[in-house]
N, C-alpha and C positions, 0 to 999 in steps of 0.2 A: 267241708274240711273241719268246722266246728265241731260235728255230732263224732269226728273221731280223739279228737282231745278229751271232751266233756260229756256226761251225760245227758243232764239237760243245761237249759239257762237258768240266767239267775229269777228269782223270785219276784216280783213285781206287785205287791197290793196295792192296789185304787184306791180303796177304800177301808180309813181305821178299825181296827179291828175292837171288837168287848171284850175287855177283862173282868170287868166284874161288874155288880148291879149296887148300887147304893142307895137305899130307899127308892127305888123305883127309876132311878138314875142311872144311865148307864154309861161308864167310864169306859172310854176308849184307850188305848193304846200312847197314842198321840195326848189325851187329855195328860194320862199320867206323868208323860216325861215333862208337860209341859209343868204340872205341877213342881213334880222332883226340880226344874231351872228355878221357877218361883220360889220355893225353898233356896234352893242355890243361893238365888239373889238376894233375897233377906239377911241371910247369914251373912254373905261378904258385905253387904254394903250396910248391917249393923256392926258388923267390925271396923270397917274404914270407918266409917261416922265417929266412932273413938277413936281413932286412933291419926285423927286430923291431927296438925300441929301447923302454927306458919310456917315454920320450915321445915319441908319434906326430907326424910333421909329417903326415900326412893323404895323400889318395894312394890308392892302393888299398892297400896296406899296412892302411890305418885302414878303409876299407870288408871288409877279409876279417877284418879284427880285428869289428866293428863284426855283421856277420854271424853269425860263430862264439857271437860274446856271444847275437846273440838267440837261436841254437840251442839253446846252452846252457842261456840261462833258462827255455825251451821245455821239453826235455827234465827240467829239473830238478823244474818244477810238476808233471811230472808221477810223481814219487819222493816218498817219505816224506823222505828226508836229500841232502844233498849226497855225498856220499862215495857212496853207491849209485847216485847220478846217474851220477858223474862214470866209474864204472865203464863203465858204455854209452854212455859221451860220445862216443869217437872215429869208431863207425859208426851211428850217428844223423847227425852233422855231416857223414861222409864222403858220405853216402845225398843229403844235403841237398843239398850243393856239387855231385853226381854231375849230380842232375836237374835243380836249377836251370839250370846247364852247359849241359847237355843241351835243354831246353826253350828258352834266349836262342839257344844257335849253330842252332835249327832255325830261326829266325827272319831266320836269313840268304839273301844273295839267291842263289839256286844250289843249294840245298837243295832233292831232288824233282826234278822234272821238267828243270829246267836243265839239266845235266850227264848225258849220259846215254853208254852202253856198249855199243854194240850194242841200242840202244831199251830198255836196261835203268837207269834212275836210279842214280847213282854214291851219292850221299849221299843217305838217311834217316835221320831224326831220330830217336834209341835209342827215346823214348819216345811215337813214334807208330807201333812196333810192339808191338802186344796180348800177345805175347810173352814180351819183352822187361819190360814193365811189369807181365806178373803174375810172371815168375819173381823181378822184384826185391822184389814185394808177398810173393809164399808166402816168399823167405828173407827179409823182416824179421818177415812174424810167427813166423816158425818159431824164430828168435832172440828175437823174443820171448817167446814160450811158453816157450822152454827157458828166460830167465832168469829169468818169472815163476814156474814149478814149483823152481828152483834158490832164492829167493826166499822163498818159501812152505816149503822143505823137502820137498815128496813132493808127488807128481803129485794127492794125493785129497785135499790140504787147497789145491792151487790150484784145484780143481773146486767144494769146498767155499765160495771165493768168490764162487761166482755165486749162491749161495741164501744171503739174506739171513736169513732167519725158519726156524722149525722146515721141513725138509722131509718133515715131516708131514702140513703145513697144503695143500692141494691148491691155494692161490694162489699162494703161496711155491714151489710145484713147478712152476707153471705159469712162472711170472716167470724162473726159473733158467734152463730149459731154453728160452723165449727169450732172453735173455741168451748162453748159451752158444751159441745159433743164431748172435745180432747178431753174435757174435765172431768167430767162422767164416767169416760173411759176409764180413768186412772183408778178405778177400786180393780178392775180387771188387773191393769198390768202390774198393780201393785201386789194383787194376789199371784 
């Protein structure tokens, strides 16, 4: 019933496409928008940066304010203290404003198929390359690991948190090393 609507389907690439070589470098599709949001992000949030005041007249000014807070109280639930929160604050927030970015400008019109280079799509969205989303998945947990072990003190009392109960008890052993699995897992699901 389709192939009498349509001629074919729609486009599907796997894998980022080259736009161009840069010293031996080669920029992806995907690299470039990701940069164009980095720019993005600069520019708005060297704007707000001045354009602070204690009392907000509202604006986006007050929605990047307004954002930041929920990160913050986000990240903080999940700390024993503020003070240790707020240590990890800056790239939790940054990771956030990166993708969010990331995810609203792929939703524009021109993204993909539109714009194309030689039948090559100019703009792909950072995070709908698999890539792209597990490299930024393996370095947040891999920062987190490090500051959970930093945290803990020594690599064998962060391990030590995954077994609740004597690791003795063969359920308590059982429990831990899923746990330690689930945790491992999470660079996947987070890509």
């Amino acid at each position: 019933m389709f192939s009498l609507l349509a001629d074919s389907g729609p486009a599907v690439h796997i894998a980022p496409a080259p736009i161009l070589q840069l010293g031996g470098l080669t920029i992806t599709n995907s690299i470039l928008y990701g940069w164009i949001c980095m720019v993005i992000l600069l520019v708005v949030f060297i704007w707000v940066a001045r354009k602070v005041t204690i009392h907000p007249k509202g604006g986006l000014v007050q929605v990047v304010e307004l954002m930041a807070e929920f990160m913050m109280g986000t990240v903080e639930s999940g700390f024993d203290n503020k003070k240790q929160a707020r240590k990890y604050m800056p790239y939790f927030v940054t990771l956030f404003f990166f993708l969010l970015v990331n995810n609203w400008l792929g939703l524009l019109p021109g993204v993909g198929e539109a714009v194309t280079i030689n039948g090559v799509p100019v703009f792909r969205a950072f995070t709908a390359d698999l890539n792209a989303t597990l490299a930024a998945a393996m370095i947040t947990m891999i920062y987190v690991y490090g500051a959970s072990i930093a945290a803990f003190g020594s690599p064998l009392k962060f391990l030590r948190h995954f077994f609740v109960g004597s690791p003795l008890n063969p359920l308590y052993l059982v429990i831990g090393v899923l746990e330690m699995i689930t945790n491992l897992m999470r660079v996947f699901s987070l890509a």
